[in-house]
N, C-alpha and C positions, 0 to 999 in steps of 0.2 A: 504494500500500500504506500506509495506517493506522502512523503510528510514534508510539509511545506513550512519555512521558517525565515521568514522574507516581508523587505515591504510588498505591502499587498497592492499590488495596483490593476491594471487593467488585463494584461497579459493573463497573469494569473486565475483572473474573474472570470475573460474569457474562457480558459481551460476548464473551469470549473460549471460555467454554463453549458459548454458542449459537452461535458459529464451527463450534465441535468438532461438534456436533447436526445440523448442518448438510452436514458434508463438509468444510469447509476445514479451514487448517493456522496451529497457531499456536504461533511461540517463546515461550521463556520462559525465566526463570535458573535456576540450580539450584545445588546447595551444591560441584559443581566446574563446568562447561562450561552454556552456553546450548544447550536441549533443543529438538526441535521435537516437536508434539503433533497426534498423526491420531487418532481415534477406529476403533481397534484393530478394531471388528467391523465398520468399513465399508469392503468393499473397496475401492472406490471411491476414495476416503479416505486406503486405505494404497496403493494404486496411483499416484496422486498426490503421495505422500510418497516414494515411492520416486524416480520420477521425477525431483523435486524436484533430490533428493539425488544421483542416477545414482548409484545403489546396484541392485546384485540384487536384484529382488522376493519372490527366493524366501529369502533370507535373513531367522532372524527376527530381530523386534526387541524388546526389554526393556520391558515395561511398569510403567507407575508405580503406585502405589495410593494410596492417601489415608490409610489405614490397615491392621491386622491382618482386622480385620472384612470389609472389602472383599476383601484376597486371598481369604478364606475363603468368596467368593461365584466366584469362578472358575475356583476350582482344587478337585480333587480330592484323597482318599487324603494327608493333611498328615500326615506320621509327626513323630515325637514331636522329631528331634532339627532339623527343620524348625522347629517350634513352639518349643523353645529359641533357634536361630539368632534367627528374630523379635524374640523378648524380650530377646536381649542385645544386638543391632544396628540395630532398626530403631527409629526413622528412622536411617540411614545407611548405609553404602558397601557394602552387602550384598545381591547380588544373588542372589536364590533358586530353582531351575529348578522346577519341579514339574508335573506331571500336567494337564492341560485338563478342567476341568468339564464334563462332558456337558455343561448347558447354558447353555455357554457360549463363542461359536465368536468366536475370533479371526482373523483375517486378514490378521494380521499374526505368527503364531506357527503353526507345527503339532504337535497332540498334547500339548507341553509347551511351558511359558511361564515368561520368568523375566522375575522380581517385585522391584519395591525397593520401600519408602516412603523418599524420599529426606530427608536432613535442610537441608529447606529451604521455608518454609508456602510459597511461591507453585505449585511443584506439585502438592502435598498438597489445596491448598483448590480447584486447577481442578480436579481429579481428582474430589473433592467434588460441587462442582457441578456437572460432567459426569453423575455418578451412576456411572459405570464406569472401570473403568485409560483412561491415557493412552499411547501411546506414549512411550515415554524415550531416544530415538535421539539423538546430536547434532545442533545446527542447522548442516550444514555439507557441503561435495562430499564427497560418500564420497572418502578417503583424502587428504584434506588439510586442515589443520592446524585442529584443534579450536576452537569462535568462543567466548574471553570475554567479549565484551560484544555491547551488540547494535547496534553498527556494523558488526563482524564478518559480522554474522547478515545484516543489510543487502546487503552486501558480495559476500558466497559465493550466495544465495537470490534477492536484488533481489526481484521483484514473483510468485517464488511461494509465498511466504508469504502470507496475509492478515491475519494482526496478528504484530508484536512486542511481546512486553510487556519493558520496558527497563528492568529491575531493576538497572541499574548491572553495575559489572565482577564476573565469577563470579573464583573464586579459583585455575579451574584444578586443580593435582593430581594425583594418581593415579585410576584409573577404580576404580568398585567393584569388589569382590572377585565374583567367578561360582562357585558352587556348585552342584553337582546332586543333588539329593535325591528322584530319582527311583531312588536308585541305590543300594546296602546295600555298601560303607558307602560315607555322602556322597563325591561327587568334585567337587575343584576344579578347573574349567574354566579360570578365569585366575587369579594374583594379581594384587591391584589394593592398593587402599586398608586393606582387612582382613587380614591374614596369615593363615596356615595356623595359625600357633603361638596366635593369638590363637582362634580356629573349636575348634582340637582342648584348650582349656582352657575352654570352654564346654558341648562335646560330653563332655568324662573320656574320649577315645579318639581314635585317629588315624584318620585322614581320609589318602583316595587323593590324589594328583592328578596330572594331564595333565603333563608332562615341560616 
């Protein structure tokens, strides 16, 4: 397995996109935990990542975006208070459920998909040059203990990953905050990184959430 220990620049990203294009799986940093990356519409792809991980396959997973623009290519029906969340969070710890774009079939989500732009460029610009979401799942065994760097990644994954990209140590944290805005009025699925208090002074109104 390919272990990358370098400035990260475009070269790189590149290689790591035509990974993604291809069917492989590739870590990366992220503004808390090292992520791993399947190209979300190839089952193939997310089957493999499942695997990986020995996680559920039927379970979905969080996809990344590169920007506002790109959500707005996959998802459906964005109400208004969706569109605010965006503008006051993203890039960061705000994860957004919403509606699956006719066309636009994930395989790693059903019906609804939730969405970050994370605040950190190395997801952002693979995502980019993917041309579509990434996966945003940790690089790590389902249910054990989340990999900051990418020795970690090494470590938990060994040879099935096809690249690391070794951005140094992530910082760790809280997970982002889950919202579902498929829902009148918005519900929050987890707290994380984002509070309730901080979503419902964005919104001017309260917001449900899960117990």
């Amino acid at each position: 397995m390919p272990h990358e220990r370098q400035e990260i620049g475009d070269e790189l990203l590149q290689k790591a996109a035509r990974i993604l294009s291809n069917g492989g799986l590739v870590a990366y940093p992220t503004d808390t935990v090292y992520g791993l990356a399947a190209d979300p519409t190839n089952a193939e792809a997310v089957s493999r990542l499942s695997e990986a991980k020995r996680r559920d396959s039927s379970q979905p997973m969080p996809h990344l975006v590169a920007n506002t623009q790109m959500a707005s290519r996959v998802v459906s029906n964005v109400p208004a208070a969706a569109r605010d969340l965006m503008r006051a969070f993203w890039p960061g710890a705000l994860t957004i459920v919403l509606v699956e774009a006719a066309s636009y079939h994930s395989a790693a989500a059903a019906r609804t998909i939730g969405l970050r732009v994370p605040d950190h460029a190395v997801p952002r610009r693979l995502s980019q040059l993917h041309g579509g979401p990434i996966t945003g799942t940790s690089a790590n065994i389902a249910g054990e203990p989340e990999p900051l760097s990418a020795d970690d990644v090494r470590d938990a994954l060994g040879d099935a990953v096809d690249l690391i990209i070794d951005g140094g140590p992530c910082s760790g944290g809280r997970p982002s905050t889950v919202i579902d805005c498929t829902r009148e009025p918005p519900r929050v699925l987890r707290v994380g990184a984002v509070s309730i208090d901080q979503i419902e002074r964005v919104l001017a109104r309260k917001v449900a959430a899960d117990d």
